[in-house]
N, C-alpha and C positions, 0 to 999 in steps of 0.2 A: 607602298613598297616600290612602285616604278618609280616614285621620284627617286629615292634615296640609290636606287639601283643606276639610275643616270648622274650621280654627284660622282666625284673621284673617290675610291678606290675602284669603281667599277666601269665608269660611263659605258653603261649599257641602254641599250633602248628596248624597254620592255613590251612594246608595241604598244601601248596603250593608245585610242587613238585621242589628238588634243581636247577635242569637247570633251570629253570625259577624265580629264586629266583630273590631279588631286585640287591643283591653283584655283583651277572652275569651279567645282565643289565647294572648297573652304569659306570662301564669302555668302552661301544659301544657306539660310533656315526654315525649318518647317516643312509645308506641302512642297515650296519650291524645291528643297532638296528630295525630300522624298521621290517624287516624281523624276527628277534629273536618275537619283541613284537607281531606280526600277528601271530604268530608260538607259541605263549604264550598262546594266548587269545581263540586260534582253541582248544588247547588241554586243558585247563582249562573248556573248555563247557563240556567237555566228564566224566569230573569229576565226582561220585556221590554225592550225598549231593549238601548241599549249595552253594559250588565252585562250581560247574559244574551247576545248574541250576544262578546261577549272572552271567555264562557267556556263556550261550547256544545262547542266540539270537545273536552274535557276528556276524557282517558283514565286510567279507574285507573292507577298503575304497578303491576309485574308484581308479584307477591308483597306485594300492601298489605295489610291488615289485613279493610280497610272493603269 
């Protein structure tokens, strides 16, 4: 959604920060994603604002890697 949110009609910066962008993501599969996304979702809670409280309640899933 932050990308699409940073294209024209919007060019908004949704904060995201760039390690964790969607571009980064897209090329991992498997554990290496996995771990990137748990590793995404922990430090987007820490965020102030709105990003960090959409992702404060964040629970590892059971058996994840990360």
């Amino acid at each position: 959604m932050a990308v699409e949110y940073a294209k024209p009609p919007y060019r908004r910066n949704a904060g995201v920060p760039t390690r964790f962008a969607w571009p980064v993501m897209r090329p991992l599969k498997g554990t290496e994603l996995e771990v990137l996304y748990v590793e995404t979702l922990r430090a987007l809670g820490t965020e102030k604002g709105m990003l960090g409280q959409t992702f404060t309640r964040f629970k590892t899933p059971p058996n994840s890697p990360a």
